[in-house]
matplotlib code that plots the C-alpha trace (Angstrom):
import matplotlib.pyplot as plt

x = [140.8, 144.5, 146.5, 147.7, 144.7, 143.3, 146.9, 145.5, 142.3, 143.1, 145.7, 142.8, 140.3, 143.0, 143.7, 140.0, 139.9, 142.0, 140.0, 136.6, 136.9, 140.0, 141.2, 144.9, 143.9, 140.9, 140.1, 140.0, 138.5, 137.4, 139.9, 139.1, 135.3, 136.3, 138.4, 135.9, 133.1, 134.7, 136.2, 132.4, 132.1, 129.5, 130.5, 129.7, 131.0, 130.8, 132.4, 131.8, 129.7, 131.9, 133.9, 132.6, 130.3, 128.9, 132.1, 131.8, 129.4, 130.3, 133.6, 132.7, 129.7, 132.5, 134.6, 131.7, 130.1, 126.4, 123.9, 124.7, 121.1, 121.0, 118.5, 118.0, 115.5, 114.7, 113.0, 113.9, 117.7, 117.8, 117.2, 120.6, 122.3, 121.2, 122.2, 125.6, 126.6, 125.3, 128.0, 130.8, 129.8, 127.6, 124.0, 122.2, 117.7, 115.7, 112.3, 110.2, 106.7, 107.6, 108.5, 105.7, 104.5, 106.1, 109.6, 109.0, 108.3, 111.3, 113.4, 111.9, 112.8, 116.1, 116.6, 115.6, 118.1, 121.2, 121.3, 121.6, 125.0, 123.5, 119.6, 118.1, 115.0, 113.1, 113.1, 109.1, 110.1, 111.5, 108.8, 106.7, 106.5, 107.1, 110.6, 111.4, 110.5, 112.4, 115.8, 115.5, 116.3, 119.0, 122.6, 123.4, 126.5, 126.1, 123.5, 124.1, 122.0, 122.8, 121.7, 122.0, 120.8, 117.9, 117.0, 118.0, 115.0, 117.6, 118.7, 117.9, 115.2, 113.8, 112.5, 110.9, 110.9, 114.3, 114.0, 112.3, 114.3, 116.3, 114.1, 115.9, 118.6, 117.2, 116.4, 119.7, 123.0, 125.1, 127.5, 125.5, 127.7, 125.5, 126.7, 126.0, 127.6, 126.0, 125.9, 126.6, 128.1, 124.4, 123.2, 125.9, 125.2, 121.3, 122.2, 124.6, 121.5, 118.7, 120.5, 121.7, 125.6, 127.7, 130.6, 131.1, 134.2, 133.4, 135.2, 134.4, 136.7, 137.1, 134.1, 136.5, 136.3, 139.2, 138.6, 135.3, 135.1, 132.1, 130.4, 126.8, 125.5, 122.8, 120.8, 117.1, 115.3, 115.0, 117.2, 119.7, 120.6, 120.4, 122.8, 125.1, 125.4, 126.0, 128.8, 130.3, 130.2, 131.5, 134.7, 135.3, 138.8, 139.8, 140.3, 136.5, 135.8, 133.8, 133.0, 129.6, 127.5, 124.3, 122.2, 119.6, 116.5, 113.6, 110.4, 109.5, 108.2, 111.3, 113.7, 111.7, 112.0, 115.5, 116.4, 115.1, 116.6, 120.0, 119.4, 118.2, 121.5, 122.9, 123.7, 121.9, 120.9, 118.3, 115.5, 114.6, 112.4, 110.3, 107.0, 108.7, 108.1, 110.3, 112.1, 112.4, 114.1, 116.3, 116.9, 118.2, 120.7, 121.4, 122.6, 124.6, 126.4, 127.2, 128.9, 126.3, 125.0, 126.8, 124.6, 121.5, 118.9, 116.9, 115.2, 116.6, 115.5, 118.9, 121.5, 122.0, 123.8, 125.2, 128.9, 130.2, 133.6, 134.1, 130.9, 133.1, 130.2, 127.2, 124.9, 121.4, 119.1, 117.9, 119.2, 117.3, 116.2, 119.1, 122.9, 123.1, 121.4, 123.3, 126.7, 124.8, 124.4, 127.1, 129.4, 128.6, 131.1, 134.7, 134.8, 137.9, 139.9, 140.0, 139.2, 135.2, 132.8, 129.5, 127.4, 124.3, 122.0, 119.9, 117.1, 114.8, 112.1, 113.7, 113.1, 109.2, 109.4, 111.9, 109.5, 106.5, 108.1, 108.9, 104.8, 104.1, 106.7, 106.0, 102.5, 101.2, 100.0, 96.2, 96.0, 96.8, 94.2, 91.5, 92.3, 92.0, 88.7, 87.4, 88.8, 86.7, 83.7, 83.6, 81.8, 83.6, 86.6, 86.4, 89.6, 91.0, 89.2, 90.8, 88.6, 89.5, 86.9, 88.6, 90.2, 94.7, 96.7, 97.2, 100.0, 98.2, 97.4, 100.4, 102.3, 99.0, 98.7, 102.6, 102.6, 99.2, 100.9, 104.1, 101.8, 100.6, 96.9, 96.7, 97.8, 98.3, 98.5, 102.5, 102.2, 100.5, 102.9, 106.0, 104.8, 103.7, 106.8, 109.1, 106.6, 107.2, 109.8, 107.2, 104.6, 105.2, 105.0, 102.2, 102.8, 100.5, 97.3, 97.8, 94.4, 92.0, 94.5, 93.9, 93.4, 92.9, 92.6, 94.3, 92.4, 95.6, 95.7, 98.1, 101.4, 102.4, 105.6, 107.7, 106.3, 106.7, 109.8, 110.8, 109.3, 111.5, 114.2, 113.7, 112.8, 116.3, 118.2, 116.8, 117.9, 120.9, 121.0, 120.2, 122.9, 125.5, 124.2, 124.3, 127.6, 130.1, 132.9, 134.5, 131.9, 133.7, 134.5, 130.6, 129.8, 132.2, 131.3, 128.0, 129.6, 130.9, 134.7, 136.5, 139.6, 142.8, 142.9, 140.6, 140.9, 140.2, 141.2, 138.3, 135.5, 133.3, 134.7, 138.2, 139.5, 137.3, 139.7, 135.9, 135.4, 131.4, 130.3, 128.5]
y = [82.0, 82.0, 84.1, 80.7, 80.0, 82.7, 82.9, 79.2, 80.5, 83.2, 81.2, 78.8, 81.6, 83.5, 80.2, 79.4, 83.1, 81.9, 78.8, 79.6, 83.5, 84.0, 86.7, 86.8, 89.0, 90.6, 94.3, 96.3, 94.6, 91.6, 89.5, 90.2, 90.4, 86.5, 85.3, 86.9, 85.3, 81.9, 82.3, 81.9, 86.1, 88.2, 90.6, 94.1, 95.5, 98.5, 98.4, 101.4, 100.1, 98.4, 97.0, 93.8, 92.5, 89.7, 87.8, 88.4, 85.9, 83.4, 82.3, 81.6, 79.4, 77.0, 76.9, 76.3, 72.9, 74.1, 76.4, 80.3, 82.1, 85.1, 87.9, 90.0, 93.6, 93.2, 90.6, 91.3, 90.8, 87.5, 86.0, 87.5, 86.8, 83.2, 83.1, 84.7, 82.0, 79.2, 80.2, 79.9, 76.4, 77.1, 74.9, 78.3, 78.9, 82.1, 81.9, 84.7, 85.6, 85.3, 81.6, 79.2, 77.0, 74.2, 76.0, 76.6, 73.1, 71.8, 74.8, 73.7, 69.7, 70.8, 72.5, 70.1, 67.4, 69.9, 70.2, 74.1, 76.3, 79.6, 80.3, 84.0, 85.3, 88.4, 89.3, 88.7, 85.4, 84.6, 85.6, 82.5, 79.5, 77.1, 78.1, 78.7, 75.4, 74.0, 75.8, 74.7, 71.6, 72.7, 73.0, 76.8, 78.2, 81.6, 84.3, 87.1, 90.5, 91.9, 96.1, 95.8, 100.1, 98.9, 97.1, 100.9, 103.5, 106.0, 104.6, 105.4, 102.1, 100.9, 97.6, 96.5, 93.4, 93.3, 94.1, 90.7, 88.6, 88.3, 85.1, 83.6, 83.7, 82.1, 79.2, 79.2, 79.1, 80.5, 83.8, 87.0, 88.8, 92.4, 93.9, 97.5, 100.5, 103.0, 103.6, 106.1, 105.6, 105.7, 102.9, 101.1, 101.0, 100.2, 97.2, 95.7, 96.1, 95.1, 91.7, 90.9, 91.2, 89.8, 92.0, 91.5, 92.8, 95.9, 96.4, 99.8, 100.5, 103.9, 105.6, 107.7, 107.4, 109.8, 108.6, 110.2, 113.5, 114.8, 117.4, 119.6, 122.0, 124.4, 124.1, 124.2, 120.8, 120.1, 121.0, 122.5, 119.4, 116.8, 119.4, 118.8, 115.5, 115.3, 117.6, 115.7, 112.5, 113.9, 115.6, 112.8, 111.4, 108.9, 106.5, 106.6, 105.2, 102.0, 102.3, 102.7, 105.6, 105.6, 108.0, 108.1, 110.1, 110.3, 109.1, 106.7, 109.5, 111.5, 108.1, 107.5, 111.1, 111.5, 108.4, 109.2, 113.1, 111.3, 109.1, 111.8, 113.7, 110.2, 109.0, 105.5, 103.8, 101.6, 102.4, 100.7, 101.7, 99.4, 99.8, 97.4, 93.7, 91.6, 90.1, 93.4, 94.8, 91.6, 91.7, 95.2, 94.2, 91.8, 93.6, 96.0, 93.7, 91.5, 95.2, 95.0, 98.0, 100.9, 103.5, 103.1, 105.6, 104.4, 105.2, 104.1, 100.6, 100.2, 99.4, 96.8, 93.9, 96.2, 95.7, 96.6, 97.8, 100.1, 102.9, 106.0, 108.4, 108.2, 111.4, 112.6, 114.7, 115.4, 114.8, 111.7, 112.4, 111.5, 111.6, 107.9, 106.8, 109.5, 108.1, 104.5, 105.4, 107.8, 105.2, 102.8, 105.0, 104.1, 100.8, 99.7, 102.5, 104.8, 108.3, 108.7, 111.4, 111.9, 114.7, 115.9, 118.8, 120.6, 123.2, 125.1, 123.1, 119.9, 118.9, 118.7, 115.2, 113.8, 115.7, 114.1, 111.0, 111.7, 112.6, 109.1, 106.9, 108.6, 109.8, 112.2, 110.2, 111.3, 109.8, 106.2, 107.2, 107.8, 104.2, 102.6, 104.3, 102.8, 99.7, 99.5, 100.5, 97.8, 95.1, 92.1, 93.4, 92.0, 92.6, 89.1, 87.7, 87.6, 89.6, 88.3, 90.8, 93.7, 95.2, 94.7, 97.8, 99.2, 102.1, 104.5, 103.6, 101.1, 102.8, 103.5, 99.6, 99.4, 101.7, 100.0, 97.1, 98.3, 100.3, 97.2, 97.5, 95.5, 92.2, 90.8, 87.6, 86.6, 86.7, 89.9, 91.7, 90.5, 92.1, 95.4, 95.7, 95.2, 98.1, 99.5, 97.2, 95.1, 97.3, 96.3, 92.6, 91.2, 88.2, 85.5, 85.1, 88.0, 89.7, 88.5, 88.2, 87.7, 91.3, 91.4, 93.9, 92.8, 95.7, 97.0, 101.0, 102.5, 103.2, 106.0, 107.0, 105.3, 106.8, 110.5, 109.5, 107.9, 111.2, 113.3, 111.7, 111.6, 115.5, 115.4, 113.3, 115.4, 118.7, 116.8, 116.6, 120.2, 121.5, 119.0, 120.6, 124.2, 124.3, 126.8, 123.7, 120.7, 118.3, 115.5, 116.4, 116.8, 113.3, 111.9, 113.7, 113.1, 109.6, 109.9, 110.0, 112.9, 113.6, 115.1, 117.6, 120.5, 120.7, 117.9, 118.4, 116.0, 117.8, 121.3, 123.1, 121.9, 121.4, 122.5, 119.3, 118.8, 122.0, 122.0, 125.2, 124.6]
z = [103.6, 103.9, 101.3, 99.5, 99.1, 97.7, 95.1, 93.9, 93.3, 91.3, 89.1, 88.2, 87.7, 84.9, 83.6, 83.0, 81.7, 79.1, 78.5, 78.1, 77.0, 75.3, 77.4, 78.4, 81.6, 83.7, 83.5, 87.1, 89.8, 88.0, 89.4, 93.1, 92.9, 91.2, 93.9, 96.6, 95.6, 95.0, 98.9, 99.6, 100.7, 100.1, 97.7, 95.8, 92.7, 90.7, 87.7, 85.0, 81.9, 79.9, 82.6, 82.3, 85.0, 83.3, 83.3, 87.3, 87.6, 84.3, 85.1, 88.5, 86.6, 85.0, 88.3, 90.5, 91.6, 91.4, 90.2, 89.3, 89.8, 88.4, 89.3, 86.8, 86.3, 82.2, 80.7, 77.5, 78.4, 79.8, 76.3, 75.1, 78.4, 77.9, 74.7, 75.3, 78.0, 75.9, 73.4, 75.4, 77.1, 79.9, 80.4, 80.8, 80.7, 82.2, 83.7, 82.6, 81.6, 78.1, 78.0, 77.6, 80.1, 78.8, 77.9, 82.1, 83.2, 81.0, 82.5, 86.0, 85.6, 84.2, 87.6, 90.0, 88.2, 88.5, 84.8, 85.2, 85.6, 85.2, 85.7, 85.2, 86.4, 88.2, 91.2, 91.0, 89.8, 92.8, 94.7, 93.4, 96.4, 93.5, 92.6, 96.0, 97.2, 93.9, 94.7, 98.7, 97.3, 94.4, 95.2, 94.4, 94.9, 93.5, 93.8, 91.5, 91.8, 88.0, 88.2, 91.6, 92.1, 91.3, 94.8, 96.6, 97.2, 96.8, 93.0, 89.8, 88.4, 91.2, 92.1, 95.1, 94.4, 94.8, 98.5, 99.5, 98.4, 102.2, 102.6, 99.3, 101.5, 104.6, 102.2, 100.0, 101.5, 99.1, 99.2, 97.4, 94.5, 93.6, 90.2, 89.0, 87.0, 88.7, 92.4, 94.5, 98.1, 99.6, 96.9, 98.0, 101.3, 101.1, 98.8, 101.6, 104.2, 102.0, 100.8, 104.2, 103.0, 105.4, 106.0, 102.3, 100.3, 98.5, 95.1, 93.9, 90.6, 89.3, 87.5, 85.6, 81.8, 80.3, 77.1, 76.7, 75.7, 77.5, 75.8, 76.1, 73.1, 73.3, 70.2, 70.2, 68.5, 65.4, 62.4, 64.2, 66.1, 63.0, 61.1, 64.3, 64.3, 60.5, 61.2, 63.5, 62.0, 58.8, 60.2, 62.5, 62.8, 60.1, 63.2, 63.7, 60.1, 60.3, 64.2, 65.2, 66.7, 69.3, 69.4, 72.1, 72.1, 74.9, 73.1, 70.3, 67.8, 68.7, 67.8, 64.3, 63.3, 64.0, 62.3, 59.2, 59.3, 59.4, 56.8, 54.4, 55.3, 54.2, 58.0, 57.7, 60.7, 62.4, 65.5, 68.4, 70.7, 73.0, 70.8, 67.6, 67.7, 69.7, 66.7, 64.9, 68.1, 68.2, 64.8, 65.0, 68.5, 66.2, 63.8, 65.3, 67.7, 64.2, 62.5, 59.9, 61.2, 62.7, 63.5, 65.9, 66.7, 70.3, 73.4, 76.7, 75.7, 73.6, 76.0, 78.8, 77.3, 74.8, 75.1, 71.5, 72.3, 68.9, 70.1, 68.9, 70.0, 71.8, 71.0, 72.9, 71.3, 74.3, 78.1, 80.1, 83.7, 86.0, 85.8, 86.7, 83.4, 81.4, 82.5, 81.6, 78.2, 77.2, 78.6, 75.9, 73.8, 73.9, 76.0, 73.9, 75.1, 72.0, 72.1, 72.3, 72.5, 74.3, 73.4, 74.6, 73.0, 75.7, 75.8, 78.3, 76.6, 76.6, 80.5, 79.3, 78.5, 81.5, 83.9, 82.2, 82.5, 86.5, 86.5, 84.8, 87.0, 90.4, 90.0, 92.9, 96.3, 95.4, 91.8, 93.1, 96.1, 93.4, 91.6, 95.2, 95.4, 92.2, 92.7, 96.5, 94.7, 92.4, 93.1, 91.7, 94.0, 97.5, 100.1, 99.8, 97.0, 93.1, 90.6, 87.1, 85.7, 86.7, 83.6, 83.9, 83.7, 80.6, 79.8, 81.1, 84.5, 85.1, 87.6, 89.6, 90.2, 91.1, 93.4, 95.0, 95.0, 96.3, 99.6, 100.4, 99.1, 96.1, 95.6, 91.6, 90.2, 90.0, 86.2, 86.0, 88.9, 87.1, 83.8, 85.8, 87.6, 84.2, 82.5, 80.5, 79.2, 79.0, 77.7, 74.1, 74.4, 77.2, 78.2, 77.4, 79.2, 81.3, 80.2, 82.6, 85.4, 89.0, 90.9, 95.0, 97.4, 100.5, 102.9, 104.3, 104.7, 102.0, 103.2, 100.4, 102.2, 99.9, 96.8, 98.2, 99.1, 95.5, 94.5, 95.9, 95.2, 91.3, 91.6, 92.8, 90.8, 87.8, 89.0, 89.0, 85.6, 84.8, 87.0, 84.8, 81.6, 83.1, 84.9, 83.9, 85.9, 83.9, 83.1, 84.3, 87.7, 88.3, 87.4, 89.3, 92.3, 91.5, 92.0, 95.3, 93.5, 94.4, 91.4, 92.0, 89.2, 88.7, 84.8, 82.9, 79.2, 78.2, 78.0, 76.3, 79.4, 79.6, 75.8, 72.7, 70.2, 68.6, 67.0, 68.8, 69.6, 72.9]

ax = plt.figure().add_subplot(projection="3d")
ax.plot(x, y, z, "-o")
ax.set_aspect("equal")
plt.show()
């Protein structure tokens, strides 16, 4: 596309800017993934949380004559997003497991008579011959890969399912934008290969937050941590008065008892964690993206689509299992530009739970052997034919059917491998009718090289994470190496190592 063009595409994309979002102009690198995309290129971007992704693929929904799919990994996010572009004028619906079968077939029809400008769905979703056949036919200009680490082996959340979807492309002829916040030059370059990118323009912003003070205290669990916090949040800066504060902890138990510590200490707040209702949880997003709340206590489950600007701190009681989903959520602090903190509280003890977790997500090659064994000695299960009577995965043994699935030796039902692959987002809610769901063996040898390797690779990313809470160097600098950013200064005044302006004993 020749530069005038590209100048004339730009002027309308900041004058629609102004139109549909009030904005008077884009944050970094929003502007040329905009342009690229509208060019008809392929396109990456990684944009720090906060920076605004979803606008990456909105805007382009009001200039664009045709459908914007969006593939997204959580469920229970598309709801908001839908909800979010309704607001601001767009003809927006999600396919899911959670919508009924007629909220589906009126989503469907509304598709096949171009009534859509943005459509979200799975990656499983996609997977189904139905929709495919449905948007052979559509006119789509856009596909959009939202939390696009996950489609990489070498990422932090990762979905297979996100590495078949080259034949969408075979089908659709539209350019491919991939979004994420988190991916390291590696990442990068297994999303370009997976989705087929065709020389596409790479916009990589900064992951540098100077804003953030990044911080790491050494207090063992319990009492000492709660008193912490309270400390903190009582000598904050007046500037911090009526902001609002997350703090993340790793399980459920862990996010009810903290909550109510704080509030006895007079720090009042609201949980989430993926084991409430699915209205309580909304009602408590709700909530806090409305200011009626300020303070929220959560698991890991708190956070995509969580864009309040005025997050003064983000606190963990203790540290999740990878730097990538660290710099996720402490990120959520300061996306307005004010001075922010992140703290995190560590202890010897504390990497029980993440390497528990690690045990859970990636079990060992010969536990998934053992439920292939039990599943060839049942009966009702025949290679090739469906066996309803089979009992569905439950929390326990969940990732033992994924990873059957994802070897090649197992093949679910589409509704059932769409709620297995979002677990445990999913975990809380089950989507209806999946109890009783189709389960076939397809005879195929297990190919466990992937999970070894996604094994490894975990192992790694949460040594990773130690190091960053156990290095005597500026705490910034690691993460953005970590990164793949290299900085020009060696000190950087914003963090425990660098500049003690909090008055936390680390």
């Amino acid at each position: 596309m020749a530069a005038d063009d590209r100048r004339s595409l730009a002027r309308s994309a900041r004058a629609t800017l102004r139109a549909k979002f009030g904005f008077d102009g884009f944050r970094p690198g929003q502007e040329r993934l905009i342009v690229s995309v509208l060019s008809g290129h392929d396109t990456l971007g990684v944009l720090p949380t906060g920076g605004g992704k979803t606008l990456c693929y909105q805007l382009p929904a009001f200039m664009s004559d045709g459908l914007v799919l969006v593939v997204s990994p959580l469920i229970s996010l598309m709801k908001d997003q839908v909800d979010r572009a309704r607001r601001i004028g767009l003809r927006a619906a999600s396919l899911t497991s959670q919508d009924s079968k007629d909220a589906q077939q009126r989503h469907e029809r509304r598709l096949r008579q171009g009534r859509l400008d943005l459509l979200f769905c799975s990656p499983e979703r996609l997977e189904a011959k139905r929709l495919r056949d449905i948007l052979r036919r559509a006119r789509v200009s856009l596909i959009t890969v939202d939390e696009a680490h996950c489609i990489s082996e070498w990422g932090h959340e990762f979905r297979p399912a996100f590495r078949r979807m080259l034949p969408l492309r075979e089908i659709v002829a539209a350019p491919v934008l991939a979004v994420t916040a988190t991916a390291t030059p590696a990442v990068r370059d297994d999303i370009v290969r997976v989705l087929g990118m065709d020389d596409p323009v790479r916009v990589v912003t900064s992951f540098d937050r100077p804003n953030i003070r990044w911080m790491v205290s050494r207090r063992k669990p319990g009492s000492e941590r709660i008193r912490a916090m309270v400390q903190l949040v009582r000598r904050a800066p007046p500037e911090c008065t009526g902001r609002a504060l997350i703090v993340y902890a790793p399980t459920r138990r862990l996010v009810v008892s903290v909550r109510r510590a704080l509030a006895s200490r007079g720090v009042i707040g609201d949980a989430y964690h993926a084991a409430l209702p699915g209205e309580e949880r909304q009602a408590v997003q709700e909530r806090f993206m409305s200011r009626a709340s300020n303070v929220v206590v959560a698991t890991c489950a708190f956070g995509m689509g969580i864009d309040r600007g005025d997050v003064w701190a983000v606190f963990h009681y203790a540290f999740p299992g990878s730097l990538e989903s660290y710099y996720q959520e402490a990120g959520r602090a300061g996306r307005d530009g004010t001075d922010s903190l992140a703290l995190g509280f560590v202890h010897r003890h504390d990497w029980r739970v993440p390497e528990a977790f690690l045990e859970r997500a990636y079990p060992r090659p010969r536990e998934v052997l053992a439920l292939l064994r039990k599943l060839r000695a049942s009966e009702q299960v025949k290679p090739g034919a469906p066996a309803p009577g089979v009992p569905v995965p439950n929390a326990g043994n969940v990732p033992l059917f994924k990873w059957l699935m994802r070897c090649g030796a197992l093949r679910l039902d589409p509704l059932l491998a769409e709620w297995v692959d979002n677990w445990p987002d999913g975990e809380a809610e089950r989507p209806p009718g999946v109890q009783g769901r189709a389960i076939a063996l397809t005879g195929s040898a297990p190919d466990l090289g992937p999970l070894v390797a996604a094994r490894r690779q975990a192992v790694d990313r949460l040594r990773a994470m130690k190091n960053y809470c156990g290095r005597r160097g500026c705490r910034r600098m690691a993460l953005l190496r970590y990164l793949g950013e290299v900085p020009g200064w060696r000190s950087c005044g914003s963090c425990d190592r660098c500049e003690r302006r909090w008055g936390l004993r680390s």
